[in-house]
Backbone as CSV, one residue per row, in Angstrom:
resi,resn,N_x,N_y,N_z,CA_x,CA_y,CA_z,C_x,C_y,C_z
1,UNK,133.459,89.764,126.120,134.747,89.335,125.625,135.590,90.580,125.380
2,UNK,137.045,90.892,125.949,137.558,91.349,125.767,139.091,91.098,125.041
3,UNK,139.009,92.151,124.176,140.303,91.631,122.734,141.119,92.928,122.571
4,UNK,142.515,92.490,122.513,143.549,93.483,122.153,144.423,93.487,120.738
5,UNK,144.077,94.411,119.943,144.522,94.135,118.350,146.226,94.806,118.867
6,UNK,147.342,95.001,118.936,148.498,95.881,118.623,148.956,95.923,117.709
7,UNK,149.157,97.221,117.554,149.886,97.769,115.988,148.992,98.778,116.019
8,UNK,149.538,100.191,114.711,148.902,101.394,114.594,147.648,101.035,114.059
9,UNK,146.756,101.394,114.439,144.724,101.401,113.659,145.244,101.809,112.039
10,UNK,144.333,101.644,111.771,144.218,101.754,109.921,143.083,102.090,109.879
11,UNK,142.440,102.808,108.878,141.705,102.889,108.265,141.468,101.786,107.033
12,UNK,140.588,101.682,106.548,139.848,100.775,105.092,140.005,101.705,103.898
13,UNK,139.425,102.844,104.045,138.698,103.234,103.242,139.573,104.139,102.694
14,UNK,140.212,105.189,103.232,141.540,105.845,103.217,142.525,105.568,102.571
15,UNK,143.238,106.199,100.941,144.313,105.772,100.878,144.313,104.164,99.737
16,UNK,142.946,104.036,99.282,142.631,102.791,98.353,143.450,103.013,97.299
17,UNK,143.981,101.702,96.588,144.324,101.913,95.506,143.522,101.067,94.324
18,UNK,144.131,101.919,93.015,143.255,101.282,91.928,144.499,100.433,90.615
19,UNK,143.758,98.766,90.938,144.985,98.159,90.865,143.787,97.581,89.239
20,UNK,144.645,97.475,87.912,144.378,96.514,86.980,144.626,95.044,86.951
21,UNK,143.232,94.115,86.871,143.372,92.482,86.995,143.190,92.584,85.197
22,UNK,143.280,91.723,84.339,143.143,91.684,83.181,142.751,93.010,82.489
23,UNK,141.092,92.595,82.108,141.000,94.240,81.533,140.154,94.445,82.457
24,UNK,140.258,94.488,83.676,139.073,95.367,85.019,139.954,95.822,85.767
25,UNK,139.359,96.785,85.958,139.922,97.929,87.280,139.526,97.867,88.752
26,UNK,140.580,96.898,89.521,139.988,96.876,90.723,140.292,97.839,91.653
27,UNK,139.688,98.672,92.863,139.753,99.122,94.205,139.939,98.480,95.438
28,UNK,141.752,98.522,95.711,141.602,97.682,96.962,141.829,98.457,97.592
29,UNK,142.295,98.163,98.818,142.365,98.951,100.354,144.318,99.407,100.337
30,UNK,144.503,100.325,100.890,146.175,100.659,100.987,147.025,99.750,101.226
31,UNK,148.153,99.623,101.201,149.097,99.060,101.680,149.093,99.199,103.011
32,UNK,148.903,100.316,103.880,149.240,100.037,105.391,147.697,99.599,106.340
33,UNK,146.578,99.574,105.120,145.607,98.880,106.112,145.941,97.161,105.820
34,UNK,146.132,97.307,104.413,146.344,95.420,103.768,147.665,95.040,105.002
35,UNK,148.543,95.711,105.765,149.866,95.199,106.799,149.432,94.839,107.923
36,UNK,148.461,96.379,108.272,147.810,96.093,109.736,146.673,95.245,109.726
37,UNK,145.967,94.991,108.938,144.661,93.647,108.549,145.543,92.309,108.784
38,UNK,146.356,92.269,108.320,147.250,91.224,108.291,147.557,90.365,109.474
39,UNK,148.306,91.768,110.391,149.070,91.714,111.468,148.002,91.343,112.650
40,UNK,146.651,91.705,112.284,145.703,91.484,113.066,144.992,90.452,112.959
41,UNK,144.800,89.905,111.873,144.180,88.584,111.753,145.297,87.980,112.383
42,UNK,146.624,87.704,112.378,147.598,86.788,112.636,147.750,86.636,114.478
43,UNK,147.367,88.048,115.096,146.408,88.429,116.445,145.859,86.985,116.691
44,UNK,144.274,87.564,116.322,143.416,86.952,116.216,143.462,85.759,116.708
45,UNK,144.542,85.298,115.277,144.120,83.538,114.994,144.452,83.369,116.246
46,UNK,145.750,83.238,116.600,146.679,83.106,117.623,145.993,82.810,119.119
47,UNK,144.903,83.881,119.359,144.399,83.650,120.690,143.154,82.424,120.658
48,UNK,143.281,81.890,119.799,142.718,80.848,119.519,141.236,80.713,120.246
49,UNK,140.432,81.552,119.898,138.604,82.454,121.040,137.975,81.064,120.302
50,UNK,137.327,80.636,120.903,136.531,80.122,120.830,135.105,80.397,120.888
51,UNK,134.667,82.052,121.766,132.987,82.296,121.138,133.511,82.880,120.359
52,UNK,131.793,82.821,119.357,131.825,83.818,117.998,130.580,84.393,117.952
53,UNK,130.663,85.566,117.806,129.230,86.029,118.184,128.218,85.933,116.722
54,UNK,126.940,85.608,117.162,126.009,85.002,116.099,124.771,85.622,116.286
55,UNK,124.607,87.393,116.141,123.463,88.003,117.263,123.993,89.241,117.041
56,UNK,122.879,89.816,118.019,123.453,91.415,118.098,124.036,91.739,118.847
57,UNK,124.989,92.565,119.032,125.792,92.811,119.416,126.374,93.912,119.913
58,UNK,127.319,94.759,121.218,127.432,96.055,121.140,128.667,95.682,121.457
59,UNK,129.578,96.546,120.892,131.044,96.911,120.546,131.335,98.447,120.822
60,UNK,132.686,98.109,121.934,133.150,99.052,122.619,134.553,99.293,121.842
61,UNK,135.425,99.875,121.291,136.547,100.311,120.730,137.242,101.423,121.400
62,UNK,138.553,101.410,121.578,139.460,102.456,122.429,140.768,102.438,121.411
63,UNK,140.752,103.053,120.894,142.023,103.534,120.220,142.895,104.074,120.668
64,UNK,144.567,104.016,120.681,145.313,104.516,121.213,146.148,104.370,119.875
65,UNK,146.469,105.645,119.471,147.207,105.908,118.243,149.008,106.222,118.477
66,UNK,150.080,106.127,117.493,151.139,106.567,117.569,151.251,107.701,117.838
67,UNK,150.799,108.242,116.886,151.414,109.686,116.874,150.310,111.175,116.297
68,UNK,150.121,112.018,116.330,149.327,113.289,115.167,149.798,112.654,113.513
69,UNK,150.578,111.883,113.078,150.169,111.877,111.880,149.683,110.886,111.450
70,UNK,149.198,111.047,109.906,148.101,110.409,109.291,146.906,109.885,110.195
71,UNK,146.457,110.924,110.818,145.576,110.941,111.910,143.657,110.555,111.350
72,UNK,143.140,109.391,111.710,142.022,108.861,110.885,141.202,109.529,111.647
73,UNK,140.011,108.839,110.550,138.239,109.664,111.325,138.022,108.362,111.814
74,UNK,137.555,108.170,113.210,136.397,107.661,114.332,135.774,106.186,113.375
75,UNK,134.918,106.612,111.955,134.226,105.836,111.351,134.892,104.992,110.732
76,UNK,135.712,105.501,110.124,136.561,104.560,108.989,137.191,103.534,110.143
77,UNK,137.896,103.805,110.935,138.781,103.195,112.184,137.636,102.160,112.747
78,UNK,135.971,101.848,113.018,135.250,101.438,113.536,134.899,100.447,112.131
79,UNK,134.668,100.965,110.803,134.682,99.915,109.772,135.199,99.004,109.332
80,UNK,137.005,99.573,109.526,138.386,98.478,109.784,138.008,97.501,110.968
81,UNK,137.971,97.690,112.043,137.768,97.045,112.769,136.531,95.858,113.042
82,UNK,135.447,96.688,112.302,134.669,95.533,112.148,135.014,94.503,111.431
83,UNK,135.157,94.823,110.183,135.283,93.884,108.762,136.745,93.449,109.749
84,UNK,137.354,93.001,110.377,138.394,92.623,110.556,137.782,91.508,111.360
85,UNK,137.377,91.867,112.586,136.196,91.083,113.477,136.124,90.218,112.702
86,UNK,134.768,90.276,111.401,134.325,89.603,110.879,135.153,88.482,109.786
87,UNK,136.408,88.960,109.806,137.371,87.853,109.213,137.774,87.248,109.562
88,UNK,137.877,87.344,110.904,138.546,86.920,111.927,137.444,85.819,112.568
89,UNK,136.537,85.480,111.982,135.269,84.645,112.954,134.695,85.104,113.988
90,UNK,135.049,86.140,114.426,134.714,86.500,115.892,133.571,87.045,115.551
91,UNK,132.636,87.949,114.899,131.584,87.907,114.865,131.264,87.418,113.428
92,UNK,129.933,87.249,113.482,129.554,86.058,112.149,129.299,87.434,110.836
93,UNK,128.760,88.559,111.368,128.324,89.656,110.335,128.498,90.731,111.176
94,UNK,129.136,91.647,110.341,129.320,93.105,110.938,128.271,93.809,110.708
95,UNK,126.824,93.096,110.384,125.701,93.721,110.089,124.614,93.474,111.941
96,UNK,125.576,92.905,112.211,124.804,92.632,114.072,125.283,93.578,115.048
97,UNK,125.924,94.379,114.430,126.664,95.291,115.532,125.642,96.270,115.527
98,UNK,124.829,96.154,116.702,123.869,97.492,117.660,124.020,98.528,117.627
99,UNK,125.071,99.020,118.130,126.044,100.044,118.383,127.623,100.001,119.113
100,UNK,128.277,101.061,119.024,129.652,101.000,118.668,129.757,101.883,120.551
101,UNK,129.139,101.519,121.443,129.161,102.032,122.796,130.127,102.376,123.500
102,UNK,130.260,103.682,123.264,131.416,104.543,123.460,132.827,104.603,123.317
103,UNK,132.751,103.939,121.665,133.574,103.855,121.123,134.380,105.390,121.155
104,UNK,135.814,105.753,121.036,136.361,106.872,120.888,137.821,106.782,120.877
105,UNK,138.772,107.333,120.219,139.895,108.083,119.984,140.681,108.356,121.729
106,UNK,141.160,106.967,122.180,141.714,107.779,123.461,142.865,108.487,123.719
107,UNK,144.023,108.594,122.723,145.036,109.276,122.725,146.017,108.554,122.414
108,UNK,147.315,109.008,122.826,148.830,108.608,121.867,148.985,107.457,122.903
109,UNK,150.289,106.510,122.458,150.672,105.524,123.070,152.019,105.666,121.871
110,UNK,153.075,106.055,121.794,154.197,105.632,120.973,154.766,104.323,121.052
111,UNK,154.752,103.868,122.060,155.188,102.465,122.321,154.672,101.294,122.409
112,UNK,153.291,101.092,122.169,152.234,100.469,122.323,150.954,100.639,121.693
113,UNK,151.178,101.135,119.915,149.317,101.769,119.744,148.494,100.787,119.185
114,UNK,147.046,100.439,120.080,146.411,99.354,119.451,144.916,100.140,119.787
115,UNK,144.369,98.624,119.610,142.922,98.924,119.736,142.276,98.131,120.906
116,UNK,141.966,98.475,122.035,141.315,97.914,122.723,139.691,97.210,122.684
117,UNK,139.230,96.255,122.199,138.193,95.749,122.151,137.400,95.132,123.147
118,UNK,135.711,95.499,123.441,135.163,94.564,124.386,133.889,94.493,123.310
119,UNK,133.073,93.156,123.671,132.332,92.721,122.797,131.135,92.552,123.476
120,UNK,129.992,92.705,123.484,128.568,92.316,124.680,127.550,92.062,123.515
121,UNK,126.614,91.127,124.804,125.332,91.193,123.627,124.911,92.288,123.621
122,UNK,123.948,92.737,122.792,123.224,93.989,122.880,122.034,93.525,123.477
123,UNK,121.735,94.858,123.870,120.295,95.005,125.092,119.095,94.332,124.172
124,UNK,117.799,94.274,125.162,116.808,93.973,124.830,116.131,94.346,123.739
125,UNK,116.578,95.780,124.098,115.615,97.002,123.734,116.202,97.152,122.003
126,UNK,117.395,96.365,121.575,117.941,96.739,120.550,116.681,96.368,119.388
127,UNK,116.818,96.698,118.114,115.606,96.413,117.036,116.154,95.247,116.388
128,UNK,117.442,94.899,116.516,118.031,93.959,115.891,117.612,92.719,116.550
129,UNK,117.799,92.898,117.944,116.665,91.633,118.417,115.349,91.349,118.093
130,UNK,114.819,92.087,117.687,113.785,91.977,117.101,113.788,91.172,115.547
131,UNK,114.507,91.829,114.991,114.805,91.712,113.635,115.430,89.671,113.810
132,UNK,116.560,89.930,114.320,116.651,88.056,114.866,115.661,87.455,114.920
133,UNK,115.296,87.666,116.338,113.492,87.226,116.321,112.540,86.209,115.332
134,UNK,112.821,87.678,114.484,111.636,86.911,113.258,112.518,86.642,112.225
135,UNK,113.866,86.288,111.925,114.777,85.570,110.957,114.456,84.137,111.700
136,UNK,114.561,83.855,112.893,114.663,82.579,113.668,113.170,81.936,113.478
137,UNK,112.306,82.571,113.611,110.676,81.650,114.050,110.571,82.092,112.920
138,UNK,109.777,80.422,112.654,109.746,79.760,111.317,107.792,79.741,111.652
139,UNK,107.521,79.792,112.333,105.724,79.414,112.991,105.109,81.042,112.354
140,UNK,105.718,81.969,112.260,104.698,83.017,111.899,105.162,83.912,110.721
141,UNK,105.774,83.033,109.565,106.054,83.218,108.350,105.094,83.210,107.345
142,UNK,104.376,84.498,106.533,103.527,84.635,105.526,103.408,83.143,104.935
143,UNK,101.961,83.193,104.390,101.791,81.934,103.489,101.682,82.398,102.391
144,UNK,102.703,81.778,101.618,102.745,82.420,100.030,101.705,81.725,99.103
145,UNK,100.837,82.735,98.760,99.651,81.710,97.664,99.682,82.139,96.652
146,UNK,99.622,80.966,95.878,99.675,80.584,94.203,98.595,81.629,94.071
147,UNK,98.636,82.326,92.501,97.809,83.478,92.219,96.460,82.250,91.918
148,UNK,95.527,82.387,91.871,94.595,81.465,91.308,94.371,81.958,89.807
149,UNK,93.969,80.353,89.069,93.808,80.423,87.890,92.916,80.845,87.452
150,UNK,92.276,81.459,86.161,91.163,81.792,86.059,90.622,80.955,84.364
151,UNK,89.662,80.787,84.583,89.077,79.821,83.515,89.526,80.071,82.234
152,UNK,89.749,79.216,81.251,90.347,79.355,80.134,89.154,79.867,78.943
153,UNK,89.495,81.280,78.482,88.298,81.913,77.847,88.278,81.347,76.292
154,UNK,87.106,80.855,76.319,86.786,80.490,75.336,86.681,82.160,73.967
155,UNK,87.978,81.461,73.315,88.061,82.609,71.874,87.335,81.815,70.497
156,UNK,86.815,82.565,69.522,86.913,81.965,68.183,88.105,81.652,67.868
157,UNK,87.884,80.306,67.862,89.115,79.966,66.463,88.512,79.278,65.382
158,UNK,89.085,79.911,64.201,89.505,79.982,63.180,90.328,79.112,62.437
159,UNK,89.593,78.058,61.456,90.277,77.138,61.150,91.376,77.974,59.587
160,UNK,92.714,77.122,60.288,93.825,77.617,59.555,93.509,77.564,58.058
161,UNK,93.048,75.864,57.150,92.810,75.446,56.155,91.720,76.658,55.204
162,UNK,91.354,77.546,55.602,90.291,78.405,54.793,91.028,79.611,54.221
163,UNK,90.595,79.290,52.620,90.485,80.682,52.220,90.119,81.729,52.043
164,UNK,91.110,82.766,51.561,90.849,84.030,51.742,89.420,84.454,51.128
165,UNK,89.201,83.575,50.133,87.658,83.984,49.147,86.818,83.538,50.074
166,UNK,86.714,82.011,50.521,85.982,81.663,51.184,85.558,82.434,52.556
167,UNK,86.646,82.931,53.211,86.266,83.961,54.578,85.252,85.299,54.377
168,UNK,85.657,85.471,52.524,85.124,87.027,52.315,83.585,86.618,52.326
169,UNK,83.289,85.035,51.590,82.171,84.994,51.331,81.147,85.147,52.762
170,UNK,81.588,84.282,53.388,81.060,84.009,54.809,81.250,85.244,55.794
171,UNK,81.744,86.320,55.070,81.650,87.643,56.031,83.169,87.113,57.607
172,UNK,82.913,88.258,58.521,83.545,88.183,59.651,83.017,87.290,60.764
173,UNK,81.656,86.788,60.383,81.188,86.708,61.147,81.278,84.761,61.040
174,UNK,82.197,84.128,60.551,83.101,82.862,60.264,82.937,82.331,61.608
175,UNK,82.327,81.241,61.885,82.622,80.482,62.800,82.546,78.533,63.071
């Protein structure tokens, strides 16, 4: 599947602000990622995709930026983009993404800067298939066993009704 976000990339992480809800201090994301998140879900909806990926996954990203300023790092730009994905329905968890396969920074576009997206399953060989695998089969799931009980030990007891004279008389050895 191939997907085209337009508008300048954002970063997430970059640029957070720290906003007061009652008496807690929240950390949200900037103003120009909260515009371009926006502008991109509204993308999104629009092309109205019908797959959603539910699996692992490898994700290709091509950036084409405005301009040299406020120029992001590679990672943050690949984190936006996921968590965006993932708001967007298009993939179910940004925790299935394999790898980010040759993802990179391709240069300026002033008139046009977006993000070029392609989406694949991931290979065989990935561990996450694996990891699926055994989330899915239900046939070779541990058997959880009850600790076993162990016999109820017989203690002296000690009748409450006795006194203190009476215990001294009869020693410790009261039964």
């Amino acid at each position: 599947m191939e997907v085209v976000i337009y508008g300048s990339p954002r970063t997430k992480k970059n640029g957070s602000r720290i906003v007061k809800i009652g008496n807690n201090m929240k950390l949200i994301p900037s103003k120009a990622f909260s515009s371009y998140q926006k502008l991109a879900l509204e993308q999104l909806n629009n092309l109205n995709l019908v797959k959603s990926y539910d699996g692992p996954i490898s994700i290709c990203c091509r950036y084409y930026l405005a301009d040299w300023k406020n120029w992001p790092d590679l990672v943050g730009l690949l984190q936006a983009t996921s968590d965006i994905l993932q708001d967007a329905a298009i993939i179910s968890d940004d925790m299935w993404i394999a790898d980010y396969n040759g993802s990179h920074i391709v240069g300026f576009d002033k008139e046009n800067p977006r993000v070029e997206i392609t989406i694949d399953a991931a290979s065989d060989e990935s561990v996450l298939q694996q990891l699926k695998a055994r989330r899915c089969d239900t046939t070779n799931k541990p058997k959880v066993s009850k600790p076993k009980k162990k016999g109820i030990s017989k203690k002296k007891r000690y009748p409450t009704s006795i006194s203190y004279l009476e215990f001294r008389k009869k020693g410790s050895n009261y039964e």
